[in-house]
C-alpha positions in Angstrom: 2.4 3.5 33.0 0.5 2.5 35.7 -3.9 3.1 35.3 -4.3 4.4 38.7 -1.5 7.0 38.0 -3.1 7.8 34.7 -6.3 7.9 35.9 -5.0 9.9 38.9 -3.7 12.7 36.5 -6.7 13.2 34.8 -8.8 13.5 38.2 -6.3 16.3 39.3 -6.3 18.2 36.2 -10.4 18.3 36.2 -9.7 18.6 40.3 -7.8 21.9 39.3 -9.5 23.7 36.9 -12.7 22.9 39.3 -11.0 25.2 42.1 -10.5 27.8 39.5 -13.5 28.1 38.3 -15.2 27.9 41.8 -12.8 30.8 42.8 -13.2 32.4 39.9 -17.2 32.0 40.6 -17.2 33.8 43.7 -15.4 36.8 43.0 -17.4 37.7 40.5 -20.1 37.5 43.3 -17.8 39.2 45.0 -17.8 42.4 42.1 -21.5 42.4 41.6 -21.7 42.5 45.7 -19.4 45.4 45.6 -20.9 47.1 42.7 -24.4 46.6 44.3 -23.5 48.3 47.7 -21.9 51.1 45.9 -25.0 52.0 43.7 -27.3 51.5 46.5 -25.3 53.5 48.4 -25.1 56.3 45.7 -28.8 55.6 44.9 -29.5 56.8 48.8 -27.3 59.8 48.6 -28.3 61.3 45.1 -32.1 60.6 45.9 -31.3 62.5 49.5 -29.9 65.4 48.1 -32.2 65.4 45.4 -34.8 66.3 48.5 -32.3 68.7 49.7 -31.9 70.6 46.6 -36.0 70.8 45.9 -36.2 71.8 49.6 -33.7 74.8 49.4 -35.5 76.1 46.0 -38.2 76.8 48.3 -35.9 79.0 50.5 -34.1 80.4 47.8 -33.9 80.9 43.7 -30.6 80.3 43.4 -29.4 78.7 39.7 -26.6 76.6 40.8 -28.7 75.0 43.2 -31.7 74.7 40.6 -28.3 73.1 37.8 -27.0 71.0 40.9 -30.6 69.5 41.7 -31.3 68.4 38.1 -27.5 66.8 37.7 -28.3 64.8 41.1 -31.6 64.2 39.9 -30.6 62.6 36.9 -27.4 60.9 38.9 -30.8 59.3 40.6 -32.9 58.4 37.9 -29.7 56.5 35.9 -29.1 54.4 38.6 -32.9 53.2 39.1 -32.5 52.5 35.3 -29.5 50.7 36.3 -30.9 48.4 38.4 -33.8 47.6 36.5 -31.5 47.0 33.8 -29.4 44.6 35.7 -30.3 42.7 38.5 -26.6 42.4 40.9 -28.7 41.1 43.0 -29.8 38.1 40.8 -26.4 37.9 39.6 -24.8 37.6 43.1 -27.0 34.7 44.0 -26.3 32.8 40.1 -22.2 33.0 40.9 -22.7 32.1 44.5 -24.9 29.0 43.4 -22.7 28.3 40.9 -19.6 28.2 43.1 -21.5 26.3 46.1 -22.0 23.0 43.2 -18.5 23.2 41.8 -17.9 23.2 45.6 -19.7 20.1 46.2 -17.9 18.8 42.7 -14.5 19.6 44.3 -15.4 17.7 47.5 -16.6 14.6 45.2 -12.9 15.2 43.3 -11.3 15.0 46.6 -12.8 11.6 47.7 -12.3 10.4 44.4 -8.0 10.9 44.9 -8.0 9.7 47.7 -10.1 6.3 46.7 -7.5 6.0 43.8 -4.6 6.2 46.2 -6.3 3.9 48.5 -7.0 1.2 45.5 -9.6 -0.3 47.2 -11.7 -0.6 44.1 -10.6 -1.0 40.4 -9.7 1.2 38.2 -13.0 0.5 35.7 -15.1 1.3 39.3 -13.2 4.5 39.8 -13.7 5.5 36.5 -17.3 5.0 36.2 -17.5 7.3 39.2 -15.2 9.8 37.6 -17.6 9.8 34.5 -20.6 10.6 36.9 -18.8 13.2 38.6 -17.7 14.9 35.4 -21.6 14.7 33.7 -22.7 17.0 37.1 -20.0 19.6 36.1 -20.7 19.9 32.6 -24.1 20.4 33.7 -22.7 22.8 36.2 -21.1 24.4 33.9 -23.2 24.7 31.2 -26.3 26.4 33.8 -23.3 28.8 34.8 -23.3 32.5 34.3 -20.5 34.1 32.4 -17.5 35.3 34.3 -15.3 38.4 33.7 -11.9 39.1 33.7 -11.3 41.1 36.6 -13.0 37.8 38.2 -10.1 35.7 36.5 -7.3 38.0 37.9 -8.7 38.3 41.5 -9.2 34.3 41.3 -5.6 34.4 40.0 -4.6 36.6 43.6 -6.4 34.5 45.8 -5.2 31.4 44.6 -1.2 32.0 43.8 -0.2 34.6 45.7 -2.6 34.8 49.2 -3.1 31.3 48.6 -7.2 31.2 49.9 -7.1 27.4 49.5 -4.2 26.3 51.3 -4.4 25.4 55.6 -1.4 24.8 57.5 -1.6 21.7 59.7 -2.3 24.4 62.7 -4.0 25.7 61.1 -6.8 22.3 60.3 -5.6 21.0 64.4 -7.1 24.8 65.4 -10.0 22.7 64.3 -9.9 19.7 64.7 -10.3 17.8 68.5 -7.3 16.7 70.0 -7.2 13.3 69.0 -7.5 13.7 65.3 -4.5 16.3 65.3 -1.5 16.0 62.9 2.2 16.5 64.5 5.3 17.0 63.2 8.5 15.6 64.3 9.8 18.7 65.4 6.7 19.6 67.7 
């Protein structure tokens, strides 16, 4: 077998799980961005009709409204524990950092395929770049946060079925400039 091919076929198998892990890298920032704006949202609204409820005690001494008032109170108080308990914020900014350097690793991949399809340099050259590139991701991936696996399966969406990763060549000429445009036969 030929060593380009070989060394091709390893290149595109670390090529590919690189752009699963990066996808699966920023959905979970995408989960803990979600998660945040929904507690901060429900952190607003339980702390605002916590004021409501201590306001109409003053009007009234109802005991559903005193019952109702101490549940949102509480509602409030959880989710302050929440956050100091765990940062999303902190989190969204680990998977997105995470994602942008297996980004940068993905690119790297990229030129590498199409150096080793272009066989301008040998395959011991390649390969010594090909090391290099591989001792960044395993640092990448050993500074990277833990994933989950609703992060997997969304990954798994984007990538197989609405196909996040994949431009048509209209797509790329939309922008491109003119000259450097791709046309088919049938255009």
């Amino acid at each position: 077998m030929d060593e380009y091919k070989i060394l091709e076929d390893s290149v595109r198998n670390t090529f590919g799980s690189v752009v699963w892990s990066h996808k699966i890298q920023e959905k979970q920032a995408d989960l803990y961005f979600s998660q945040y704006k929904f507690m901060e949202t429900a952190k607003i609204v339980a702390a605002s009709l916590t004021s409501v409820g201590i306001v109409s005690l003053l009007f009234t001494d109802q005991m559903w409204i005193k019952i109702l008032s101490a549940v949102i109170s509480f509602i409030s108080v959880f989710i302050s524990a929440f956050f100091k308990s765990f940062d999303l914020q902190t989190l969204v900014s680990s998977h997105n950092s995470s994602a942008q350097k297996l980004l940068a690793i993905r690119d790297d991949l990229k030129i590498l395929l199409l150096m080793i399809h272009l066989q301008q340099k040998s395959v011991n050259e390649l390969i010594v770049q090909y090391k290099k590139v591989n001792e960044t991701l395993h640092d990448v991936y050993a500074e990277a946060p833990r994933t989950t696996d609703k992060a997997v399966q969304e990954a798994r969406i984007a990538l197989n079925i609405t196909q996040d990763n994949v431009f048509s060549d209209k797509e790329i000429n939309c922008n491109l400039p003119e000259t450097l445009h791709r046309r088919r036969e049938n255009e």
